[in-house]
C-alpha positions as CSV (number, residue, x, y, z in Angstrom):
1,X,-39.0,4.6,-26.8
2,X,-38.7,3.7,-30.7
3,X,-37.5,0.5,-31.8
4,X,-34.2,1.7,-32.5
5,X,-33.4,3.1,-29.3
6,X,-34.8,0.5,-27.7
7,X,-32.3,-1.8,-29.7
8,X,-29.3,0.8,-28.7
9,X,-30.3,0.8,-25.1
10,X,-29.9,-3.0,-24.7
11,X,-27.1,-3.8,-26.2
12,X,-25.2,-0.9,-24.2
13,X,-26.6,-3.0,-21.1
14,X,-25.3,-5.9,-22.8
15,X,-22.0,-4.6,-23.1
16,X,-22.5,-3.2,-19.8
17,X,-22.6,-6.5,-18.1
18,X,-19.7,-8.0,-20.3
19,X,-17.9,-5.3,-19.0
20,X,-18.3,-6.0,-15.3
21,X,-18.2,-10.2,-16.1
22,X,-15.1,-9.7,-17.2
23,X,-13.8,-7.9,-14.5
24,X,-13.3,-11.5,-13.2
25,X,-10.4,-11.9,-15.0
26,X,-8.7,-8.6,-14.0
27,X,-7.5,-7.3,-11.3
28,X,-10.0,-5.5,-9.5
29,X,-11.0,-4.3,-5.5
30,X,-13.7,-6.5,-4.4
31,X,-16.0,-4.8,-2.6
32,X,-17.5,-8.1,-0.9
33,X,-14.2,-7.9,0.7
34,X,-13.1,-11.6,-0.8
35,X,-9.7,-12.0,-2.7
36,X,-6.6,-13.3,-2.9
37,X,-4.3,-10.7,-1.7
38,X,-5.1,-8.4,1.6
39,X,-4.3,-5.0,2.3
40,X,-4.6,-4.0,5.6
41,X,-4.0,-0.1,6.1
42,X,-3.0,0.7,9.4
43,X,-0.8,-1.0,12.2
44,X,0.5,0.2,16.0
45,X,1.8,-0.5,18.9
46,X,2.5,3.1,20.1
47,X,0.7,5.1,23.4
48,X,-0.7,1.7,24.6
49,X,-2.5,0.4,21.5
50,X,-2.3,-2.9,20.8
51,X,-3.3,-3.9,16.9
52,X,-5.4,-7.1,16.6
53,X,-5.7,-8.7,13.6
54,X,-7.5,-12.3,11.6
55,X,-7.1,-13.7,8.8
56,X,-10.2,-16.2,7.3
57,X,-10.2,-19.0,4.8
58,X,-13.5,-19.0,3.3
59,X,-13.0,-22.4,1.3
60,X,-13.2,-25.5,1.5
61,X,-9.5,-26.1,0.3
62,X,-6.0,-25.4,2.5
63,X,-4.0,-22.7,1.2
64,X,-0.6,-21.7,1.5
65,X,-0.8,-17.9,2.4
66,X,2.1,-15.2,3.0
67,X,2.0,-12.8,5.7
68,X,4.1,-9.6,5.5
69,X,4.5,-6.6,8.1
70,X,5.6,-3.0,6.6
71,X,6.9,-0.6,8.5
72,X,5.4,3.4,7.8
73,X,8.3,5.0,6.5
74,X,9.1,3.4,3.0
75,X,7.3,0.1,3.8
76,X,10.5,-2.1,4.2
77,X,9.6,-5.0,6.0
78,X,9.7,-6.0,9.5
79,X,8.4,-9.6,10.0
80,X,7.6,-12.2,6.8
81,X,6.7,-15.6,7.0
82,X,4.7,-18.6,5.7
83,X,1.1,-19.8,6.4
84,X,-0.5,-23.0,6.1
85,X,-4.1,-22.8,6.2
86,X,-6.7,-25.6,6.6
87,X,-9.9,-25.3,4.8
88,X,-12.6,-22.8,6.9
89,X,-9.9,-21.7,9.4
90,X,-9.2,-18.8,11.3
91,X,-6.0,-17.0,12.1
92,X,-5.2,-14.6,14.7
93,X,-2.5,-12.8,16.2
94,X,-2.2,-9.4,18.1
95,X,1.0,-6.8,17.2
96,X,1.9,-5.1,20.8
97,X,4.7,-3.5,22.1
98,X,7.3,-5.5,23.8
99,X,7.1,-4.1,27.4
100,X,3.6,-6.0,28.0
101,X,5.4,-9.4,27.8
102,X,8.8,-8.6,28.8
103,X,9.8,-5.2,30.4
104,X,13.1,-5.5,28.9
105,X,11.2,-5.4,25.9
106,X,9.6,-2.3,26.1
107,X,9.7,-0.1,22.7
108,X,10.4,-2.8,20.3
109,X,6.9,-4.4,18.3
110,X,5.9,-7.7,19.0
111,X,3.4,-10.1,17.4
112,X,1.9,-12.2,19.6
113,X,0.5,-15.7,18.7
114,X,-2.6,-17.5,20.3
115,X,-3.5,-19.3,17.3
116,X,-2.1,-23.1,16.3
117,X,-2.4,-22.6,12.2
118,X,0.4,-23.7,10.7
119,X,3.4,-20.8,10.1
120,X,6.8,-21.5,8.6
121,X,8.7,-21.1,11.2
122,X,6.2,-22.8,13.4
123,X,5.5,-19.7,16.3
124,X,2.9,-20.9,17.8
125,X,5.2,-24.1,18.5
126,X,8.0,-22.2,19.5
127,X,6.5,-20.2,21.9
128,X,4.6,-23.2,23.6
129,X,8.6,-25.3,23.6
130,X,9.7,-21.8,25.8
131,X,6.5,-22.0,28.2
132,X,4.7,-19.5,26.9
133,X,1.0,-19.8,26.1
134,X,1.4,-18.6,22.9
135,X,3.6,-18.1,20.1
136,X,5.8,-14.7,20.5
137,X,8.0,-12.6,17.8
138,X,9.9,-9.3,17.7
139,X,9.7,-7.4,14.6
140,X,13.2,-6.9,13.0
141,X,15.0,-3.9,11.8
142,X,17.5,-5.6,9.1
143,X,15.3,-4.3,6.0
144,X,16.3,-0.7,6.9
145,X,19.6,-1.0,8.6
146,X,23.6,-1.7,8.0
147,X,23.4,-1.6,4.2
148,X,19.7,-1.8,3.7
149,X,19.7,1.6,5.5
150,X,17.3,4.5,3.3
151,X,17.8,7.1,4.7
152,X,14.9,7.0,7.3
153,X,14.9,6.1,11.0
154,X,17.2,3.3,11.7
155,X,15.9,2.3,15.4
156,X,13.5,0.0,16.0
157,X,11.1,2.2,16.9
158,X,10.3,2.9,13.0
159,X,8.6,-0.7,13.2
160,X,5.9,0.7,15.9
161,X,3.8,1.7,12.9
162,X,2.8,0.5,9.4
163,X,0.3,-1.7,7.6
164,X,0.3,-5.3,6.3
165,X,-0.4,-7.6,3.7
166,X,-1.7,-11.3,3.4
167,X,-0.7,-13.1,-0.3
168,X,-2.2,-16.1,-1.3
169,X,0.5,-18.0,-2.7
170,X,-1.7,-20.7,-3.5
171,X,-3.8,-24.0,-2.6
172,X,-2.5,-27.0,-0.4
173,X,-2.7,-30.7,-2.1
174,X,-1.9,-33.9,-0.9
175,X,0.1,-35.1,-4.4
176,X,3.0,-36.3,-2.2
177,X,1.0,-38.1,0.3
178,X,2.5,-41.6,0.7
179,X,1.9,-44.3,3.6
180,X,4.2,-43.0,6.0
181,X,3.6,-39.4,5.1
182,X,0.8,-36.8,5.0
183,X,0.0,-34.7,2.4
184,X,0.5,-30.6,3.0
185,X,-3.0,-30.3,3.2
186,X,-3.6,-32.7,5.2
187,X,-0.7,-32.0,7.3
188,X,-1.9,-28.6,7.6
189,X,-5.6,-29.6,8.3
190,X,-7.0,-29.3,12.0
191,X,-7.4,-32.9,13.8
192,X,-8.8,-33.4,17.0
193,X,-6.1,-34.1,19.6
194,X,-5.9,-33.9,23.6
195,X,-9.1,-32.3,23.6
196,X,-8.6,-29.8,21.0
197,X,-8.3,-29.3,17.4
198,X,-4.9,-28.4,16.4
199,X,-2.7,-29.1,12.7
200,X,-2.0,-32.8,11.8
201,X,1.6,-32.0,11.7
202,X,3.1,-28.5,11.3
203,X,6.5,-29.6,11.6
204,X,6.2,-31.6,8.4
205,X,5.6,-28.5,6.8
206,X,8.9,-26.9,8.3
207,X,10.5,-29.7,7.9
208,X,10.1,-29.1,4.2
209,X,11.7,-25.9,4.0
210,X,14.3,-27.0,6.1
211,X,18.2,-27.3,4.8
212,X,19.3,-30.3,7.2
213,X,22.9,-30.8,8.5
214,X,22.8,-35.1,6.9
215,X,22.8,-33.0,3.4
216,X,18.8,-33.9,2.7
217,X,16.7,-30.8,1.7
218,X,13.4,-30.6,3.0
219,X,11.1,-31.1,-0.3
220,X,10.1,-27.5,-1.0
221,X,13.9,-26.0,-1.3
222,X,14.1,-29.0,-4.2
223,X,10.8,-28.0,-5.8
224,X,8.0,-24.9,-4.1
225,X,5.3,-25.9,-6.8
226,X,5.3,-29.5,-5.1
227,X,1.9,-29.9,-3.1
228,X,0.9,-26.6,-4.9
229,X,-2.0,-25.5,-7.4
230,X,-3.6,-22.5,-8.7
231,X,-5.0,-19.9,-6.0
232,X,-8.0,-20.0,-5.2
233,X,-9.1,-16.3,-3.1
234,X,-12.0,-16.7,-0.3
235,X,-9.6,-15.1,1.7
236,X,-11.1,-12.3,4.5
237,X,-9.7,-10.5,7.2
238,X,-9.7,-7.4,9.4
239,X,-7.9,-5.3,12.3
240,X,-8.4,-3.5,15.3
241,X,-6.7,-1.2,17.0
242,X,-7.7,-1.9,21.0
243,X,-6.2,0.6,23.9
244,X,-7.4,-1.0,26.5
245,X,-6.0,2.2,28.9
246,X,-8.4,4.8,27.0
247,X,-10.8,2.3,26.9
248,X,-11.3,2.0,23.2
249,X,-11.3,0.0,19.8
250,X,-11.1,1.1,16.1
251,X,-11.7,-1.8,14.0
252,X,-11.6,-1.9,10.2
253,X,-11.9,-4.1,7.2
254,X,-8.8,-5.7,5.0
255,X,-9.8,-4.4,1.4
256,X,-9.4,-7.6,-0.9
257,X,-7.8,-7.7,-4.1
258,X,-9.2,-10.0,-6.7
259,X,-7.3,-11.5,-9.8
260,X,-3.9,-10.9,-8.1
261,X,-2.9,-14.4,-10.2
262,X,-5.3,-16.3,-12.0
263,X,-3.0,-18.3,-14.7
264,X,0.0,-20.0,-13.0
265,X,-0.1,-23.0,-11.1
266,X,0.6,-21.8,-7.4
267,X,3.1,-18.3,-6.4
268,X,5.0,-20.4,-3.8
269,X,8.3,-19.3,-2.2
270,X,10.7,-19.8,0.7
271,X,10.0,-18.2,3.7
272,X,12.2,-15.3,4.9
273,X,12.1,-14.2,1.3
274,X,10.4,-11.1,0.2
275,X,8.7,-12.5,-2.8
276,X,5.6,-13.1,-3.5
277,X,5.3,-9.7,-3.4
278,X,1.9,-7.5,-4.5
279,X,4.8,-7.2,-8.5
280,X,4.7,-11.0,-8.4
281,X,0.9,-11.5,-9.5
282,X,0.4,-12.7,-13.4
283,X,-2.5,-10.3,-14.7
284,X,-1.3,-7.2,-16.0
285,X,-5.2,-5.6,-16.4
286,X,-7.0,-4.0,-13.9
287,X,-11.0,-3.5,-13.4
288,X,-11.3,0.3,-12.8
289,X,-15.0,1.5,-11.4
290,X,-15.7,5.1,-12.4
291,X,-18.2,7.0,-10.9
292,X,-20.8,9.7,-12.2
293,X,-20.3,10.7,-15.2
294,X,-19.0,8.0,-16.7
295,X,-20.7,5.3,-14.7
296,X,-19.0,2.8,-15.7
297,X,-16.4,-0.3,-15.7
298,X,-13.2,0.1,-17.7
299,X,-10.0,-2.7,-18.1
300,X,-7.1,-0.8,-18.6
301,X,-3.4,-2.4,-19.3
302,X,-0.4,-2.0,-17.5
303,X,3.8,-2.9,-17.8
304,X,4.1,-4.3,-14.3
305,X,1.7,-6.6,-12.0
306,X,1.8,-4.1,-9.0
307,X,0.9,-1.2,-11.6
308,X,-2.2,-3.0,-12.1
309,X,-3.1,-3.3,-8.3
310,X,-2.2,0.4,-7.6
311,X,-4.8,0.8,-10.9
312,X,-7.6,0.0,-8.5
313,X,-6.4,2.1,-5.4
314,X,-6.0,5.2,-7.6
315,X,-8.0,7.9,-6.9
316,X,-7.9,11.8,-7.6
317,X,-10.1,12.8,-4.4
318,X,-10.1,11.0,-0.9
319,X,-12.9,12.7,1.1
320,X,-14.0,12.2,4.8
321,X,-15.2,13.6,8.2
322,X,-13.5,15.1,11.2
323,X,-14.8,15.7,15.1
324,X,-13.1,18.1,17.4
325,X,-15.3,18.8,19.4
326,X,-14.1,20.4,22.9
327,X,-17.7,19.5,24.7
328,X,-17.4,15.8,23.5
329,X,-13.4,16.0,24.1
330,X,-13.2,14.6,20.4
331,X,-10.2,13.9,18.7
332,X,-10.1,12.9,15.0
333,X,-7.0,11.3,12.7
334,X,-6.8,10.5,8.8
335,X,-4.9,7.7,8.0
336,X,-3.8,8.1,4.6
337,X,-1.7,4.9,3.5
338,X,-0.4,4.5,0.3
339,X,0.3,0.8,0.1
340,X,2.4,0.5,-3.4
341,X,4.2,3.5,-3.0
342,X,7.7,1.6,-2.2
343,X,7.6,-0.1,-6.0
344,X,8.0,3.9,-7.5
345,X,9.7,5.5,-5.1
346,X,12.6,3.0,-3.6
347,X,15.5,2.7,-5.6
348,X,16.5,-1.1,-4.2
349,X,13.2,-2.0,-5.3
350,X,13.1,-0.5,-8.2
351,X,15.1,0.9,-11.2
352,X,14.5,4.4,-10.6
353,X,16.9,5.9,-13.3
354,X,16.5,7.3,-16.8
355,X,18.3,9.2,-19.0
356,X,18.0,11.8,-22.0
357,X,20.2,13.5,-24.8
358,X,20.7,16.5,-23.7
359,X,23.0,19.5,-25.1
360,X,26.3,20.0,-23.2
361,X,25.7,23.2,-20.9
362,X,29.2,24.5,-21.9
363,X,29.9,23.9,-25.4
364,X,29.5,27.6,-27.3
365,X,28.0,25.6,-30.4
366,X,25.0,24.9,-28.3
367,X,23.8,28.7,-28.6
368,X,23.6,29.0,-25.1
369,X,21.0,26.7,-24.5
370,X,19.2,26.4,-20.6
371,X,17.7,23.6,-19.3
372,X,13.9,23.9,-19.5
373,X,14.0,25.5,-23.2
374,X,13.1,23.9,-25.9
375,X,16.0,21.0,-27.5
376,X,17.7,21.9,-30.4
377,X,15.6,20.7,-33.7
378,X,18.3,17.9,-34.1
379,X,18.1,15.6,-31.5
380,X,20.3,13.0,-30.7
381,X,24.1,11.9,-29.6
382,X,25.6,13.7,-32.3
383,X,28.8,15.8,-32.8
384,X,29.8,17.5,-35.9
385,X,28.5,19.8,-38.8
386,X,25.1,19.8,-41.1
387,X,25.5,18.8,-44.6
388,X,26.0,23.1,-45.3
389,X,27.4,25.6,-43.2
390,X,25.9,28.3,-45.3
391,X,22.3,30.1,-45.1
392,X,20.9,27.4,-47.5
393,X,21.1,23.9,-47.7
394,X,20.9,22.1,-50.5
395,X,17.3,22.4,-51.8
396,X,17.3,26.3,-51.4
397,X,15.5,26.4,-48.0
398,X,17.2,28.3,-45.2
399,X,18.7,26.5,-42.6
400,X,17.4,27.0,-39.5
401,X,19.6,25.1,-37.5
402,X,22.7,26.7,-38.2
403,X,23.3,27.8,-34.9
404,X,23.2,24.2,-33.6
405,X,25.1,22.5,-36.2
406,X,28.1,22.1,-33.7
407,X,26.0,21.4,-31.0
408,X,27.6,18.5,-28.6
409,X,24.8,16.4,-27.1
410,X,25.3,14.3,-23.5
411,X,23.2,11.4,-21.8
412,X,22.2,12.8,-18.7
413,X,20.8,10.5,-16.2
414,X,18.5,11.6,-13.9
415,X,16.4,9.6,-10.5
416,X,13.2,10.1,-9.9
417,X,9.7,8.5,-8.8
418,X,8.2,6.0,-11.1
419,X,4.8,7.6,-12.5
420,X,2.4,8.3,-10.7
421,X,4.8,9.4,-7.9
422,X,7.5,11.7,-8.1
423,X,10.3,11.3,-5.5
424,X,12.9,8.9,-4.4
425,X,12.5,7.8,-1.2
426,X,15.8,9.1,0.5
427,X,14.5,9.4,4.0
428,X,11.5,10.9,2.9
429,X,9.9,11.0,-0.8
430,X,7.4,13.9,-0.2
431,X,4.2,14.4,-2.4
432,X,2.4,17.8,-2.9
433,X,-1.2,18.0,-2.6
434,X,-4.3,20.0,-2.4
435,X,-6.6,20.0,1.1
436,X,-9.3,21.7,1.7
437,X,-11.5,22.2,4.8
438,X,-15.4,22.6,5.2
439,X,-17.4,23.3,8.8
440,X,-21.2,21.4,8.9
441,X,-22.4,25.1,7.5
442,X,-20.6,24.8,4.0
443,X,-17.9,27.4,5.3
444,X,-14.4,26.3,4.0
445,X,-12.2,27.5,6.6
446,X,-12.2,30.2,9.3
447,X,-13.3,33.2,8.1
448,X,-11.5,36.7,8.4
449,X,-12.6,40.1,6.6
450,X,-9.8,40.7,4.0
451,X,-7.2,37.8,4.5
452,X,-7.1,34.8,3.1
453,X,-6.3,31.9,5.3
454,X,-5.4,28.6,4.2
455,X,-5.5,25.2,5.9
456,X,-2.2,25.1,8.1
457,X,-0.4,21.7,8.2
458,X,2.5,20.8,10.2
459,X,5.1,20.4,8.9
460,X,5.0,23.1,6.0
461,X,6.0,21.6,2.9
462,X,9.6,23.5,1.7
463,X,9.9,27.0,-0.4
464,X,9.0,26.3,-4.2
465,X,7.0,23.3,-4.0
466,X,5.3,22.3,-6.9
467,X,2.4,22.8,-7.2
468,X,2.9,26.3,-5.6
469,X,-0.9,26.2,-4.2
470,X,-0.5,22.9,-2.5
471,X,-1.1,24.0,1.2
472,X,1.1,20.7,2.6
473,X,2.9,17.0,1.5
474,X,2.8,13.9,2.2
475,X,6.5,11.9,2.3
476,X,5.7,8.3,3.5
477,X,4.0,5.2,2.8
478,X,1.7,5.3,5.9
479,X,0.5,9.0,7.2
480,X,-1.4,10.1,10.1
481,X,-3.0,13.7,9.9
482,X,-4.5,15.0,13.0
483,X,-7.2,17.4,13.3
484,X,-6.3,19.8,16.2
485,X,-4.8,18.6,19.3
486,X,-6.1,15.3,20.6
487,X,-4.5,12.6,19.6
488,X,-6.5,8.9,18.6
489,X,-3.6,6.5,17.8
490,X,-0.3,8.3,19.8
491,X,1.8,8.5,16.9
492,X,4.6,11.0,17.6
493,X,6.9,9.9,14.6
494,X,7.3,12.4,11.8
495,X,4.1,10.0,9.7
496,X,2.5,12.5,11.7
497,X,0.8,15.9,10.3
498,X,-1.2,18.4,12.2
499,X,-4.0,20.2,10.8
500,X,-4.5,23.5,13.0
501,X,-7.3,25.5,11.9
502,X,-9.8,23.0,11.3
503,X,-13.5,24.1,12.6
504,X,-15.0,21.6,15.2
505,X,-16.4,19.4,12.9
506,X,-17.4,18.8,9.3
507,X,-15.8,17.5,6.1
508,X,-12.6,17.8,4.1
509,X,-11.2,16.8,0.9
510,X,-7.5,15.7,0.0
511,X,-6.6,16.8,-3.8
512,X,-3.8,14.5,-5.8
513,X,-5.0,15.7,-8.5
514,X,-3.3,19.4,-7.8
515,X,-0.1,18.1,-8.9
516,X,-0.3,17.6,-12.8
517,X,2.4,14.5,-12.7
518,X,0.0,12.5,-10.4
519,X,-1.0,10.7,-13.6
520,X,-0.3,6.8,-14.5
521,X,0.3,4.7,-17.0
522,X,-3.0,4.0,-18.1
523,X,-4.0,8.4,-17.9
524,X,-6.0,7.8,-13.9
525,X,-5.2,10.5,-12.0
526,X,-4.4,10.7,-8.3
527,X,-2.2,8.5,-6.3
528,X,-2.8,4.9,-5.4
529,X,-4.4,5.5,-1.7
530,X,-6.7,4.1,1.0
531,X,-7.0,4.5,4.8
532,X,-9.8,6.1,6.9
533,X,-10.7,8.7,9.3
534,X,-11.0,7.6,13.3
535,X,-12.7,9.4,15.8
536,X,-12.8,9.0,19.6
537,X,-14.7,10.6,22.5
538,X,-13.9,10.7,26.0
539,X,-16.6,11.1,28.5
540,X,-14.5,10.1,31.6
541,X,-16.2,8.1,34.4
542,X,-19.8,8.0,34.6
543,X,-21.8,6.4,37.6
544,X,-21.2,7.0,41.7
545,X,-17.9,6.4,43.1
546,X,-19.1,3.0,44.5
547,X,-20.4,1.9,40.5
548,X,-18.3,3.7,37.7
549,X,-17.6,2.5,33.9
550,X,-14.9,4.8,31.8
551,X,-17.3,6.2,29.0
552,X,-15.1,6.5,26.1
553,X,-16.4,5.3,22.4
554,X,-14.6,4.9,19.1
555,X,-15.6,5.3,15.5
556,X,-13.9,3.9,12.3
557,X,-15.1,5.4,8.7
558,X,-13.1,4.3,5.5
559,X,-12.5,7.2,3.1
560,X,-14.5,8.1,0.1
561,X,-12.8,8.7,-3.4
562,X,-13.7,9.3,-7.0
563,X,-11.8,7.9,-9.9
564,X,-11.1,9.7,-13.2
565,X,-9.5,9.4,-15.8
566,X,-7.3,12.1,-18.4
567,X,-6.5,10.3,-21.0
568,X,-6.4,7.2,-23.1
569,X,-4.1,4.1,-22.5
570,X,-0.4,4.1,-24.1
571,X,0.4,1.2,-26.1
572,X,2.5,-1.6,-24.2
573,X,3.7,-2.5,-27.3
């Protein structure tokens, strides 16, 4: 190598690294699995499953965390509150269904609570003030019901399934601490007491949320940000979905987000409010990884703070395996979870409408014009006549827009999905994609002389969808596609698809891409999406009568993706 190339090459590694150093101060998708913000895919309590679930503080500072459940329709919430971390602590808690506590209960999602970290309101607390041995809470169906309602499923069953979310809403300090009076983070720090370590004093932390009859608010409805400085991420956390029936567990990793909100001074709110939400962060940027070809590390801009976290779950391709095997009585499921999809799709959470000049369908000056042909050459709210009426205008040159000249214009408003989605949730806000299906042998499909068979999904997508080759669509914020007939999670909700044709095994690939408006602000193509494929095999009883053990096994496999990229950033400005 020359000299000069030599020069080139290291300062494109340069730049390389200052590209990827940077990334520190952008929103990016840790793949260390550390961050701030937590984004858990999947939750059930359906067939028997229960979902088990931590939460880790990896420093050596308390933290005041939110912790949000979304149901699988539209992701309106079901259960919010507060957490008060102490530094290096665990949290756990398990979501069920009601019927395992209380039969009366049966159908309606509970999260149980064995762990004494600090929540706002205390659970833990409650539950132990009721006898129970832990703390205990039904999931709620207000966020989707009376006039909240969306369209969707208004029982409670809708809550049964969904993923969830863990916000850092920043670190605990002991500014306040006085003589008679702990800090937060101290008050929220284990202490050894009757022979175990539990919180200094939890209910100082309610208290300060708390509106009290004498006409004294509790400290943090006067001022959040007291007791509060910048986040500080080290969070972790994963899930597990246990059946202990079937005799199985599928357990995954939460994916972290880093850089969620590096500038302000804390992101603290009341609980039982929906903010912080994943729009609430201060960085704007996000770290993108591309793959070959472009091997590389971009930061691209965006309007909103969520557009910058979907920025890093965008992806044009999700790939993964599937087992059906009849001999190993396999099943197989995709989750496919889109976990921003309520900010572009839901109307109460977003401003979903736009508008255009458009020329009035039934004014004869408008020549006729259809919508889907090209506007009139003058644009705009206008109404009335050219400078000439005659085949010339003033300079000699002929005027081609003669036949518009009385054209009425009209602001039509229209609703749809904020880029890169393209429905309204109403119920359902359906996307159309692209699947296709390979056996271990490279064979895409089954095989017949002369016909052409594509993948079969239930339920088909409707007559004209766009794009017309799209084999199927996707229409909620958490989906479950099942390969064949054997079922891994139980869901029997419309999240659920059924792919019927697939081979026994092998590999298939989900296309966002297909549809050409599956582009975002920044030109990444695709739709913001994670999730992963779960398999399970049943083997029955194996031993003698007198010394048998159920021989069932699980498998958990996170989807694989590519990233690209169709064009250069717009200007924010």
């Amino acid at each position: 190598m020359n000299r000069k190339n030599l020069t080139a090459a290291v300062l494109a590694g340069l730049a390389g690294a200052a590209g990827i150093a940077s990334s520190a101060q952008a929103v990016n998708l840790n793949p260390d699995g550390l961050g701030q913000v937590l984004i858990y895919p999947y939750y059930t309590s359906n067939d028997g499953n229960d979902t088990l679930l931590s939460v880790v503080n990896t420093t050596d500072s308390a933290k005041a965390v939110k912790v949000r459940f979304l149901e699988g329709y539209n992701s309106r919430e079901v259960l919010d509150f507060n957490m008060y971390m102490s530094a290096w602590d665990v949290w756990v808690a398990a979501i069920v269904d009601g019927g395992s506590v209380d039969a009366s209960q049966a159908g309606v999602p509970h999260l149980i609570i064995p762990d004494t970290t600090c929540t706002v309101p205390y659970l833990y607390g409650d539950g132990i003030d009721a006898g129970l041995d832990f703390g205990l809470q039904e999931f709620l169906p207000y966020a989707y019901t009376g006039d909240y309602e969306d369209g969707g499923p208004t029982d409670i069953a809708r809550a049964s399934e969904g993923h969830f979310e863990v916000i850092e809403m920043g670190t605990l300090t002991n500014e306040t601490e006085t003589a008679k009076r702990l800090g937060s983070a101290d008050a929220a720090t284990h202490i050894f007491e009757d022979g175990k370590q539990v919180p200094a004093d939890c209910m100082q932390l309610v208290d300060n949320w708390t509106d009290f009859a004498s006409g004294d608010d509790g400290m943090w409805l006067d001022d959040e940000t007291l007791d509060i400085a910048r986040n500080s991420g080290g969070l972790f956390g994963g899930a597990a979905v246990v059946n202990v029936g079937k005799g199985t567990m599928h357990a995954y990793n939460a994916r972290a987000i880093q850089g969620y909100d590096k500038d302000s001074d804390g992101n603290h709110f009341r609980p039982g409010n929906e903010r912080p939400s994943l729009n609430d962060g201060d960085q704007r940027t996000a770290t993108v990884f591309f793959g070959v070809p472009q091997d590389r590390a971009v930061q691209l801009s965006y309007l909103r703070g969520v557009d910058a976290i979907s920025a890093t779950f965008m992806h044009e391709y999700i790939m993964n395996e599937y087992n059906i095997e009849a001999g190993l009585n396999a099943a197989s499921e995709w989750i496919v979870t889109f976990p921003t999809k309520n900010f572009y799709v839901d109307p109460m959470v977003t401003d979903l409408q736009s508008s255009e000049w458009q020329p009035k369908l039934d004014d004869p000056g408008c020549g006729g014009w259809i919508p889907g042909e090209p506007f009139p050459s003058r644009n705009g709210p206008f109404d009335g006549d050219s400078v000439d009426q005659d085949d010339e205008n003033s300079n000699g040159v002929p005027d081609v827009q003669e036949d518009w000249v009385l054209c009425t214009y009209e602001e039509v408003f229209t609703v749809a999905g904020r880029e890169p989605f393209t429905s309204v949730f109403d119920g359902e806000a359906c996307e159309a994609f692209g699947l296709e299906i390979w056996d271990r042998e490279e064979n895409a499909g089954p095989d017949t002389p002369g016909n052409d068979r594509p993948p079969i999904v239930s339920p088909a997508p409707p007559g004209g969808s766009t794009p017309p080759e799209a084999p199927f669509e996707l229409c909620y914020e958490v989906n479950v596609l099942r390969f064949g007939d054997g079922p891994v999670f139980g869901t029997t909700s419309d999240l659920l698809y059924t792919i019927g044709n697939a081979a026994d095994n092998g590999w298939a690939r989900i296309n966002f891409g297909a549809d050409p408006d599956h582009v975002d602000w920044a030109g990444l193509v695709g739709l913001p999406v994670t999730g992963f494929w779960a398999v399970q095999y049943e083997n029955g009883f194996l031993g003698t009568p007198e010394a048998s053990v159920l021989a069932n096994y699980g498998g958990l496999f996170d989807h694989r993706a590519n990233t690209r990229r169709s064009y250069p950033s717009r200007s924010i400005d």
